[in-house]
N, C-alpha and C positions, 0 to 999 in steps of 0.2 A: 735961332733955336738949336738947342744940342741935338745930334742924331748920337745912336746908340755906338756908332764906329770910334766918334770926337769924343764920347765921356769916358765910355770902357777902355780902356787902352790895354788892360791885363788880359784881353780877349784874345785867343789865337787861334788861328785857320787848324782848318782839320789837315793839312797839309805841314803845314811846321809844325805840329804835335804828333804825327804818324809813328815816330821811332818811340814817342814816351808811348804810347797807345799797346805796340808791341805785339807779341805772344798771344796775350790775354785775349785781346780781340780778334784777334785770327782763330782762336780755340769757340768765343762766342759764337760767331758768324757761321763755322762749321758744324756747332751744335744745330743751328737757328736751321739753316741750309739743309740739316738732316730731318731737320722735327718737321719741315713742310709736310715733308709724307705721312705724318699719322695725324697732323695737325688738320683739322678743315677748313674750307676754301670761300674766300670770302669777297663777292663781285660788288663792287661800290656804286650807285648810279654815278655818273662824273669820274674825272679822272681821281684813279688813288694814290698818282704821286703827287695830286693835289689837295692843301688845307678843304677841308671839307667847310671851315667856318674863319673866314680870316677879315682882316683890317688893316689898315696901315695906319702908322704912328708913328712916333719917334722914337717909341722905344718897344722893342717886340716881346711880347710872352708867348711862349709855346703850349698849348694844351691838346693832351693823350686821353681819348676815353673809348672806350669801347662802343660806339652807336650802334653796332650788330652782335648779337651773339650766339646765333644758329649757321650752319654754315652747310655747303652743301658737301656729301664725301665724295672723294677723293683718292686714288692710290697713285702714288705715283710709280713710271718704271725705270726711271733713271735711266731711260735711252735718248731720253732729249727732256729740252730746260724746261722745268716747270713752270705752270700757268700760274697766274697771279689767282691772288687770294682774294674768295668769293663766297657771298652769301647771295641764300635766297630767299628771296620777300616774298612773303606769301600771307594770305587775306586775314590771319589769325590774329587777331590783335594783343600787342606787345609781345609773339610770341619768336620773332626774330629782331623787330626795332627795340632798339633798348632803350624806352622813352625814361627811366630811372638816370641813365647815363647824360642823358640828353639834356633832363631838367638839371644834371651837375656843370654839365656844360654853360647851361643858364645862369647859373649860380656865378660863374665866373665873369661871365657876360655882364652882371647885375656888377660884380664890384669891379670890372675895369670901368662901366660908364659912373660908377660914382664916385670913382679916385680921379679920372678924365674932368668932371663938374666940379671939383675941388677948388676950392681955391687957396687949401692950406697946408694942401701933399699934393706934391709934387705941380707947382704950377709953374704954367705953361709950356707943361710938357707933356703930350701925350700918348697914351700907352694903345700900340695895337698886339692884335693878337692871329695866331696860328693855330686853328685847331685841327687835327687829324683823328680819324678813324682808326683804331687800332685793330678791331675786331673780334677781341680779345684775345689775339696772335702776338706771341713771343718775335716769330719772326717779321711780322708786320709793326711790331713794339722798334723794334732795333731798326729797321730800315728808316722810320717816321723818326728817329732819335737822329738818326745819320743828317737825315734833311734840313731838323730843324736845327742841331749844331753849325752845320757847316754847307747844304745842300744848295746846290743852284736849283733854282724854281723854273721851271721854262715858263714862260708866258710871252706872250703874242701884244705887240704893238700895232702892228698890220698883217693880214692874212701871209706877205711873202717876207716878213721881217722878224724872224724869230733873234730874243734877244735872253739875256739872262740878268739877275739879281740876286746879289746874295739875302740868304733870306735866314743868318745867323740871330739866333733869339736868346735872352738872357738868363730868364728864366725857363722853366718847365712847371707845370702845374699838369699832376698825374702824377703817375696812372692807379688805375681803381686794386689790382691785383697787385699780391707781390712778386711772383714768376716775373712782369713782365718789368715791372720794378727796378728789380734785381739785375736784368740782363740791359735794361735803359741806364742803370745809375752805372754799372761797369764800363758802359761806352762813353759816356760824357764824363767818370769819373776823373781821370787824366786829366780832363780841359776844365775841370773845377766850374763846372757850370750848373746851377744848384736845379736838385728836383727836388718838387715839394708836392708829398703824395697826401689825398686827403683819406683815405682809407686802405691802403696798404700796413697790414700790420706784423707782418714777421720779424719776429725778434733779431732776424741774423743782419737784416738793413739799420741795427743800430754799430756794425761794427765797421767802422769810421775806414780801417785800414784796408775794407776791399770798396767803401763804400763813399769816398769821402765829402762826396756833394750832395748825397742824401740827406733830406731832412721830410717831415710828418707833420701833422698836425693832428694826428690820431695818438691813442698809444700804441703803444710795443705790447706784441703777444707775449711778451716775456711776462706779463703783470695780468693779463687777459688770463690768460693759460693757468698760472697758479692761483689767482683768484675763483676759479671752475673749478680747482680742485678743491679749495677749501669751500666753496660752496656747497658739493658734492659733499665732503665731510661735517655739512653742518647737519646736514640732512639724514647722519647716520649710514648713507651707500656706501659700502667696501666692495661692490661687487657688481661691477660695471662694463657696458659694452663702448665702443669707440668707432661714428665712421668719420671720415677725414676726405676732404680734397685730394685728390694725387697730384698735389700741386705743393710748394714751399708753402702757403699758407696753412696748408693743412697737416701738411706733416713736422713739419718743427713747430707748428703749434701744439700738435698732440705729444709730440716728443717731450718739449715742457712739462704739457701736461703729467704727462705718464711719470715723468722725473720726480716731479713735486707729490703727485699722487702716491708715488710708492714710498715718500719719505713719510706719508699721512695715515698709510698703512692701508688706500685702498691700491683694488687688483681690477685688472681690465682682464676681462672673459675673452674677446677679440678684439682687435683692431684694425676693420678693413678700410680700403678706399676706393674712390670713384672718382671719375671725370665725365664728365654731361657726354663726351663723344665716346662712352665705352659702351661696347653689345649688349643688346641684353639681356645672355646671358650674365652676364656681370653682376646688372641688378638682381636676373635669379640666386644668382649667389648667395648674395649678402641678406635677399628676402630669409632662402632657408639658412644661415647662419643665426640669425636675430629670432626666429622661431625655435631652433633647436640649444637657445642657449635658455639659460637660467636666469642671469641677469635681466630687471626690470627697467633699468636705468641705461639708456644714450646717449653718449655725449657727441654732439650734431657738432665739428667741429669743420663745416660745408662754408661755400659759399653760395649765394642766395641763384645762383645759376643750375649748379649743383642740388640745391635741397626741391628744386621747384622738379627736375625732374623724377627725384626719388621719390617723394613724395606723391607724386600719380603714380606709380606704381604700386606705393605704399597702398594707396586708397584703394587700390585693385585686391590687392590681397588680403584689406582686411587686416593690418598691421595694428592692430589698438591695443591701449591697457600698459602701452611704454610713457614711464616719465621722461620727456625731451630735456636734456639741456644744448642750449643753442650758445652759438660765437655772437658776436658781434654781426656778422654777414647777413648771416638771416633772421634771429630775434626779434628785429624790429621790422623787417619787411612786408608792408600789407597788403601785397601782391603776392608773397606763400600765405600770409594768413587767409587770404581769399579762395585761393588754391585746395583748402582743407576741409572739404567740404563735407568730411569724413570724420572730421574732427579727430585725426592719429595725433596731432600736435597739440591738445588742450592739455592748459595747464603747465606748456612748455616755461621754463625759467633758463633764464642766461642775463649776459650781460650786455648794456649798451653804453654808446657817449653820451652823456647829461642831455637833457634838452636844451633844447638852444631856440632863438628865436630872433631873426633880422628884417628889420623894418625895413617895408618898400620889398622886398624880398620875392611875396606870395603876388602882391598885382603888378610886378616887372614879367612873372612867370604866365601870368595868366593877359597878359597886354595881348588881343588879338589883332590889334593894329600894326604892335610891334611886328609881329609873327609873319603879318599879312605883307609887310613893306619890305619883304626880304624875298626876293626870288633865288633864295638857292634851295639845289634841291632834299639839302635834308630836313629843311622844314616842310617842303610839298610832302615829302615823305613820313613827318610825322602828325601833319595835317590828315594825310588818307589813312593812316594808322588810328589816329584817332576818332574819326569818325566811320572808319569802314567803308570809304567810299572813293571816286578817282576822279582825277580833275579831266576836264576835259579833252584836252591834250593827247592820254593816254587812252588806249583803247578799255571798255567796261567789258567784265566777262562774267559768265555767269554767277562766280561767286561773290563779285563786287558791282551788284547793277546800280548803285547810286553812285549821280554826279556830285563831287563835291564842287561848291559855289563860293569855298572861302568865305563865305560871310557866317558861318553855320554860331549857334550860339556855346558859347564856353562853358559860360557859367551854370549851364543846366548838366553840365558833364560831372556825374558821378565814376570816377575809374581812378587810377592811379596816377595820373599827370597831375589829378586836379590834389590828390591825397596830399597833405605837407607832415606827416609823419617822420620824412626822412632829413627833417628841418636842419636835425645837428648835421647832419655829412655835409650840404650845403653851406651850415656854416665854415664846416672844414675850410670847405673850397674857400668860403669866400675871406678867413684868416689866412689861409696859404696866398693869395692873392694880393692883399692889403701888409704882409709879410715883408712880400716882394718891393712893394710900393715904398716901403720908410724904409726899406735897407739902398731902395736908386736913391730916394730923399735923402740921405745920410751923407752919399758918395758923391751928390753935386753941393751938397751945403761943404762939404770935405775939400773937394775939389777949386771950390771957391775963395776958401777960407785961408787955404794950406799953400805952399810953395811949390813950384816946378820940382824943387831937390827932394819934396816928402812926399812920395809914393803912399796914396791913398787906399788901405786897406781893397781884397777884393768886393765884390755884392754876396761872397759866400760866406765871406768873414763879418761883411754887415747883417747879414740875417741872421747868424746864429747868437749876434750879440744886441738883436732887436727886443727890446722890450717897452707895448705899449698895450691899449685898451680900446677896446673896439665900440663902435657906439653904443652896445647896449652893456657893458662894463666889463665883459671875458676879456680875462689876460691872456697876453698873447707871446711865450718866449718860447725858447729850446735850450735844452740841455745841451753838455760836450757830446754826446752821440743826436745829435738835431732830434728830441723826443720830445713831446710836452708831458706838461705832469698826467700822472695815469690818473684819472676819475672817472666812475662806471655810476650807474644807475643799475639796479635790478631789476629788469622787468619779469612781470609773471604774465602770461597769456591767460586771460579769462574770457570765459563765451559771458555772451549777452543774449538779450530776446535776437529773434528775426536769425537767428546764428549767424551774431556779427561778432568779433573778439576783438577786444578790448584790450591794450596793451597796458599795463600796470605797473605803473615806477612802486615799490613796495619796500625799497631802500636805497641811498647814495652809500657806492664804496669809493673808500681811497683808500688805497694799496698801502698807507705806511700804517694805517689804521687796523686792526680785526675787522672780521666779517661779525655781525651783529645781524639780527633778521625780526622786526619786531611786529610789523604788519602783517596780517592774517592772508595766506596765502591759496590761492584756488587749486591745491593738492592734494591730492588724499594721499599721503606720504606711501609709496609701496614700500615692502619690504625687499630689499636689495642685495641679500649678502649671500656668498658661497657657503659659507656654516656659518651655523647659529652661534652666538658667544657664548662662550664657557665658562659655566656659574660657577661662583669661587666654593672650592674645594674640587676644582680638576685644574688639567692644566692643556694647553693646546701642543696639539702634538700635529707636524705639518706631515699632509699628506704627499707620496712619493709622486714626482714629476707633475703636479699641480701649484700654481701659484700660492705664495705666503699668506693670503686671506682663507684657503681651502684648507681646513687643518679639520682633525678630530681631537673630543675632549674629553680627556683621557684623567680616570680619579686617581687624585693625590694616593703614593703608597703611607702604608701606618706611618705615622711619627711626624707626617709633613703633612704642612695646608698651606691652601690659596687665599688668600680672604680678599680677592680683588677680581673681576670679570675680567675675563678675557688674561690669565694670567699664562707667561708662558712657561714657569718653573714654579715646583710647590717648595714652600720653604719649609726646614727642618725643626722642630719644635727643638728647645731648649734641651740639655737632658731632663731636668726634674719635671719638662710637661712631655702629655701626650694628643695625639691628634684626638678631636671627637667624633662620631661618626657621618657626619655632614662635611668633616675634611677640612674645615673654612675657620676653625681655631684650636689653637692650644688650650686643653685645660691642664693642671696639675696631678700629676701621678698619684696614686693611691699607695700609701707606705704601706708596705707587707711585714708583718713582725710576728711571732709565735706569743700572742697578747692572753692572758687569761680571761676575756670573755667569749675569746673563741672554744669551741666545742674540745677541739683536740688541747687549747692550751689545759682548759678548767680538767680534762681528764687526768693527765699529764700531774697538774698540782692535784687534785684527786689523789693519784696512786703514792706521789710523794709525802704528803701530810699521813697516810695511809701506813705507808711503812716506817715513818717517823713515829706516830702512836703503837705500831706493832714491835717496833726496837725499843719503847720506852716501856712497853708493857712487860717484856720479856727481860728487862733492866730490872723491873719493880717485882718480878718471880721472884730473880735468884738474887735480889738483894733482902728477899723476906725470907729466902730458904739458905742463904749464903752460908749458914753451919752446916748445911747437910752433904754426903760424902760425892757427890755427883755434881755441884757446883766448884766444890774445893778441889776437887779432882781437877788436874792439868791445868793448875795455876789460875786461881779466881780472880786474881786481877788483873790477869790477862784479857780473861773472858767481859770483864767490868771496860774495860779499855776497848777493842773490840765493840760491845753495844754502841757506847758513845762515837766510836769513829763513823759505825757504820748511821746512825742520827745523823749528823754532820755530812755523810753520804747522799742521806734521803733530802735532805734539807738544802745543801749546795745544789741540788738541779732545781731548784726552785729560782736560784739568779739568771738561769736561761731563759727563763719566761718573763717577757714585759718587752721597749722599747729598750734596744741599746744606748746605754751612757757610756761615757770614758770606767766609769769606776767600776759599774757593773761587768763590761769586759775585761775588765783585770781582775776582777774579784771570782768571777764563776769560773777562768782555768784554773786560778792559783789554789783558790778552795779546793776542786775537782781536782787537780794532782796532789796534794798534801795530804786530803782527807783521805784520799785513795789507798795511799802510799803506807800511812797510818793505820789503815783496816787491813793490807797487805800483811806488814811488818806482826802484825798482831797475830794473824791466824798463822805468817809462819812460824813464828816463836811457838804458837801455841802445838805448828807440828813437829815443831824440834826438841820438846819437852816430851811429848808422846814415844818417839823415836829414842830420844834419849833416856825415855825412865826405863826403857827392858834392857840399853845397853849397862846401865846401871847396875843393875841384880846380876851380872855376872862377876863369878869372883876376880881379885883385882881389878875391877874397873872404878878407875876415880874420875870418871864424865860428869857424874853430878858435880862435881868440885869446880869441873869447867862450863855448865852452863847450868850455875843456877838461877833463881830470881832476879840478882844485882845483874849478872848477866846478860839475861832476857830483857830485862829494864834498858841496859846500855844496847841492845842490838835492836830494838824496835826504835828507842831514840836516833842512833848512829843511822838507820835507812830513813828516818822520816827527814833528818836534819839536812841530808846528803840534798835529797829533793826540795826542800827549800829552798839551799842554797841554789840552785837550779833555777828555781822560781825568779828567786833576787834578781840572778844573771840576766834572764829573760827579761824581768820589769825595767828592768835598765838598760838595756842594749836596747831592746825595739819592744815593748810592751805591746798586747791588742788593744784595737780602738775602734771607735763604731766607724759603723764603712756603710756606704749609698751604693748597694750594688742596681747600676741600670741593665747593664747585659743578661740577669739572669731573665727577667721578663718583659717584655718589649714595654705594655702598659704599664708597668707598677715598678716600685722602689724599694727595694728588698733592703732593710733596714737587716745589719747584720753587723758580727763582731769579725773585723779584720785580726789574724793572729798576730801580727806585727811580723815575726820571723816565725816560717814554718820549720825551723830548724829546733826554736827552744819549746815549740806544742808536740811534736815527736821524738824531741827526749823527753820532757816530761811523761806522755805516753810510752815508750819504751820501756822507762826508768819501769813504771807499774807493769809493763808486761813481763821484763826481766825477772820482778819480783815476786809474780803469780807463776810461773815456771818454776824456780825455785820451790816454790811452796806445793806446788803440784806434784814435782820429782820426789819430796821430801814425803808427800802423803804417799805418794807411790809405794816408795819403800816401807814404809809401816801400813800397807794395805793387811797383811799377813802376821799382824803380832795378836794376841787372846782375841776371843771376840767380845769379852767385856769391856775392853779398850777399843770399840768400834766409832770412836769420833775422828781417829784415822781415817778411817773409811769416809765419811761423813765429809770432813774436810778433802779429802780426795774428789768426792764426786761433788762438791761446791767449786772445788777449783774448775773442777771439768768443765761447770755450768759457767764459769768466770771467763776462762778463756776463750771456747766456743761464743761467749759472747762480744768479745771484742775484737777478735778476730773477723767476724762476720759483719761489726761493727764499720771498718777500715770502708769497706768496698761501697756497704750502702752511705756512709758518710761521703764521700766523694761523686757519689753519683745521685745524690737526693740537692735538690734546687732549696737557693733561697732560707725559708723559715723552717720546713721538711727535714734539713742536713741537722737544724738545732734539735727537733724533734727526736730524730735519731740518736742522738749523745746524750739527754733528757734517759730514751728511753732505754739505752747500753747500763746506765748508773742506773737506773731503778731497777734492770733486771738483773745484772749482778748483785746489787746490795740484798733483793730479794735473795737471788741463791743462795748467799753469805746468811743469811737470818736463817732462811728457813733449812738449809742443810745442815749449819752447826748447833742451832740453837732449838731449832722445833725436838729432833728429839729427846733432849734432857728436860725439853719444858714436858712433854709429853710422861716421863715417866715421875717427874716431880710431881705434876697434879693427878695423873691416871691411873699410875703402878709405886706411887710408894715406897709399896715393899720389896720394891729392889734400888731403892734409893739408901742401901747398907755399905756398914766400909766393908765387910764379907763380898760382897755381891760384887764390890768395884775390883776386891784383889784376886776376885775368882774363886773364894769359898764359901760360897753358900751355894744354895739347894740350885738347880739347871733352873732354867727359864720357864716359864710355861710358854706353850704354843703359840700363846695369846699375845 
């Protein structure tokens, strides 16, 4: 029969591996050596450099589990060598023996004897085993690694013959934690001697390069962690509290978490931690943090050692009204759920490993034959634990006055021994176990098969390339980092009558899959968030030194909206739209135009049509009195030219009014400077004839010869043509065209005529002020000629009223908005053309139809009878 020395040959003494081992393990040891001190002290019944659970066989497996997990304190003074690690048993039931550990311990126990009864793995070869007490000690992890690598076992042949036996084992099956994990896989990691942990879940024991004989049968927090956060965001919570182990499990769990969470766009309020051996004050701590926070939501991110003691505390204070999300650790634990009796954990959700279920399993654990035929003493130990009671042996004290008789009945045992809730970790174990089994199987069918010259893979290299199906059909492999595939159950904690709770699979996740949630869950969803989400038409505006979930919502300025919750910029409406008062859409701008159904435009063509019948009426006088001496007086055709221009005056501010087109803006300056230019040209001629008839009547003056009729004809022509040509220049270099002005009003579209070049609208304006100066100077000077030639005068104070009004024109046209500036230039041409009417033409209309009789050619050359008063 092979022993494990004859098969393994790749195995090597901890002595010829000492220099690969190195550094790293001198840095372990010295950590391990320092943490006894804060660490608590854990006394073993029996020796604790000895297997608390062992067997011999031919081939050894090592198993780490925590059987104690209360311990008594401890300081140490570093004046002399510290005392070994000690717990104290005390009458509380399960509240120092870790009967949860103990039935893992089982678990392994159950698949060595059924791979051992095999007779199709590994036959005839039998497997024993090494179990140790860890206590759930780092430094008691590393020293039980030491032993079962490479440690000589003392044991006794005869009382004066002490002898030794290597007691090197192949595998390792453990540990529960990943602290101690982590500092176990660093020291065996050198000698490639595989551990296979069945609930150790930190992400960082999948990285192969500190770790490389780690492998799992659980998953990696790495898929735990981001999955609790998208859980958390399915549920709507941005606004979250955090406590955590102060242990690698807990804290690069939450670390993930926090990672993934902040890429989800939730925020954690706090994030404290805790370890079962911290003061408590500590717990006070964390009570008033969780009270003084906002956050509804928990993420219980413990382990089940951990949550049991926070939670009596909880229960003291009256912690309720928080939505729990739990790890894997405790979710499923129905020793905390029994614990709660306070119910602070209803309605907890988190995640666990699928259900599992292994046959022969439940009555190997409950065999109290099996249990009975074993005198060692951690079964007397969980024998008196379980029933409350002491064997006889040991002395009964007040608080355990019953003898236990070993025969007591099992199966009436309602408690957590007998609970099989925790069926999947078991099955962990007993995959990691059966693991081990087809990866020896592999290496003796290899070894059989293969030649002396071909070096037989190691047992680390066979198990991570093992893949089979266990008898109830779970596959069973590992990935390049020893991980199996991540698969989770959702449980939700529901009360029942009698306040029992009810653990509730409510959905299976797989990691490469979404979260989906389709079953009705016992939550009343809280509201969870640090501010409210911001209805669209605002925008979130983060508040100073508060996390990114904490923001104020802040309304879109004009011209911009949100039209999405929770947005964090308002976007700018197009130009032709504008925002609407809700913020949350663009409508379209309201086009602004000087329109004739508005009030001012209908007024505006009002006054123009107005003056157009007043100049046509004052046409139809003097072309019914055109013989008589006061129409013929200072050239009637002049005066007949004049009417019509200034028509055409009244009439062209009528194209300022309406929506701009291309043609209407070219047509209202071109009009508007010609016509102008035309009524100009006319009333000067008509002051230059005034002017020139008394230079006339002086002896030798031949003036008339020089501006007569033909004359006059060519000098009103010669000014009006000049400004055409002007016009032309203008329409053809850069003509005006309609133009969308947005900047004059933030809401609206100021529909207006762009001038094209403001160079050729201010000469053509010029051009007509040059030409009313002129004509101004020239009535000037014939202010003082008869006063029956008083149309001087007349024309003088028309011009007055002419330029005064364009001049005054200049300032408000440039500083009036929009359709207003149009209105202005509308109203400059109406009330010039007005002056023009009424200062040269009212008074000869006036004495044509009122005074008659001084409508004489006497009366015009100054010989007739003086005026009357009147």
């Amino acid at each position: 029969m092979p022993t494990s020395d004859s098969v393994f040959t790749d195995s090597m003494s901890f002595t010829q591996k000492w220099p690969e081992l190195g550094w790293a393990l001198f840095q372990l040891l010295l950590v391990a050596s320092f943490s006894q001190a804060k660490e608590p002290v854990c006394i073993q019944r029996g020796d604790p450099d000895n297997p608390q659970l062992s067997r011999d066989g031919d081939i050894i497996l090592g198993g780490m589990f925590s059987f104690h997990s209360s311990w008594n304190d401890r300081k140490d003074t570093y004046m002399q060598k510290p005392l070994p690690l000690q717990y104290e048993k005390k009458s509380i039931i399960f509240l120092f023996f870790n009967s949860r550990e103990f039935r893992v311990a089982q678990a392994m126990l159950f698949a060595i004897e059924e791979i051992n009864n095999s007779t199709d793995l590994l036959p005839g070869v039998s497997l024993g085993y090494k179990m140790y007490d860890t206590c759930g000690s780092i430094a008691q992890s590393i020293k039980v690694a030491l032993a079962l690598m490479n440690g000589n076992q003392i044991i006794f042949t005869a009382p004066e013959a002490p002898c030794t036996k290597p007691a090197q084992v192949q595998a390792i099956i453990g540990e529960t934690s990943s602290s101690p994990c982590m500092a176990i896989a660093t020291v065996i990691g050198p000698f490639y001697i595989p551990m296979i942990s069945h609930l150790a879940t930190c992400a960082c024991l999948s990285d192969k390069t500190k770790y490389p004989s780690f492998l799992r049968t659980i998953p990696s927090d790495y898929y735990q962690s981001r999955a609790l956060a998208h859980l958390v965001k399915h549920f709507g919570w941005t606004w979250v509290g955090a406590i955590r182990t102060n242990d690698d499990y807990g804290n690069k769990g939450i670390a993930t978490f926090t990672e993934t969470a902040q890429q989800l766009g939730i925020c954690l309020e706090y994030s404290v931690s805790f370890f079962r051996t911290d003061p408590y004050e500590k717990i006070q701590k964390i009570i008033d943090i969780i009270k003084a926070s906002t956050s509804k939501v928990i993420i219980g991110f413990l382990s089940h050692f951990d949550m049991d003691v926070l939670l009596h505390e909880f229960s003291l204070n009256n912690l309720t009204g928080y939505q729990w999300i739990g790890s894997e650790s405790w979710i499923f634990d129905s020793q905390t759920a029994k614990m709660d009796i306070h119910h602070i954990l209803d309605g907890a959700i988190g995640l666990y490993i699928p259900k599992a279920h292994v046959t022969g399993l439940q009555e190997f654990m409950l065999n109290v034959k099996l249990l009975n035929s074993s005198n060692n003493e951690l079964f007397t130990e969980f024998w008196e634990t379980l029933f409350n009671c002491k064997f006889k042996e040991l002395k009964s004290t007040a608080e355990n006055p019953r003898e236990c008789t070993g025969h007591e009945d099992l199966t009436g045992v309602q408690n957590i021994f007998t609970d099989m809730s925790l069926m999947p970790m078991f099955n962990n174990v007993y995959k990691g176990v059966y693991a081990v089994a087809h990866a020896l199987h592999n290496i003796l069918n290899c070894n059989k098969t293969s030649s002396r010259s071909i070096k037989c893979p190691s047992i680390l290299q066979h198990i991570l390339k093992i893949y089979f199906k266990t008898k109830e059909g779970d596959e069973v492999y590992f990935d390049e980092n020893g991980d199996p595939a991540a698969k989770y159950e959702i449980i939700n904690w529901q009360p029942r009558k009698n306040s029992i709770m009810e653990f509730v699979t409510v959905d299976n996740h797989t990691c490469s899959l979404p979260m989906v949630i389709i079953v009705h869950l016992f939550i009343q969803v809280p509201v969870s968030v640090c501010s409210e989400k911001c209805p669209p038409g605002t925008r979130k505006v983060l508040q100073k030194g508060r996390p990114v979930c904490c923001y104020d919502c802040i309304r879109c300025a004009e011209g911009e909206i949100s039209n999405i919750t929770d947005s964090v910029t308002c976007l700018r409406c197009p130009p032709e739209f504008w925002s609407n008062e809700r913020r949350d859409t663009c409508i379209k701008k309201e086009a602004v135009f000087l329109s004739y159904e508005e009030i001012m435009g209908a007024l505006l063509t009002a006054a123009s049509l107005f003056g157009t019948c007043m100049t046509t009426g004052v046409a139809l006088i003097f072309f019914k009195y055109r013989t008589t001496p006061i129409v013929r007086a200072n050239n009637s055709e002049l005066s007949f030219l004049l009417l019509f221009s200034l028509t055409l005056c009244f009439l062209c501010s009528l194209t300022f009014i309406g929506q701009p087109s291309e043609w209407s803006c070219m047509l209202r300056h071109v009009a508007f400077g010609i016509t102008f230019v035309l009524c100009i040209s006319c009333v000067l001629g008509k002051t230059m004839v005034v002017l020139m008839a008394f230079r006339a009547t002086r002896p030798g003056s031949n003036v008339q010869k020089w501006f007569g009729p033909t004359q006059q004809r060519l000098c009103v022509t010669s000014f009006t043509v000049i400004q055409l040509i002007m016009c032309i220049i203008w329409l053809t270099v850069s003509p005006p065209f309609p133009f969308k002005n947005f900047k004059e009003f933030k809401d609206k579209i100021t529909l207006e005529c762009a001038l094209g070049t403001s160079l050729g609208y201010w000469a053509v304006l010029g051009y007509i002020g040059l030409l009313s100066v002129l004509c101004f100077i020239f009535a000037f000077l014939a202010r003082k000629l008869p006063d029956n030639f008083n149309e001087a005068k007349f024309i003088t104070f028309s011009m007055l009223i002419f330029c005064a009004v364009w001049i005054t024109f200049i300032p408000a046209y440039v500083s009036s908005p929009g359709k207003f500036s149009v209105a202005v230039e509308i109203f400059a041409i109406l009330a010039s053309s007005f002056g023009l009417l009424i200062c040269i033409f009212f008074p000869k209309c006036y004495i044509i139809l009122l005074k008659p009789e001084r409508n004489t050619k006497k009366n015009m050359m100054g010989k007739g009878a003086p005026r009357s008063p009147s």
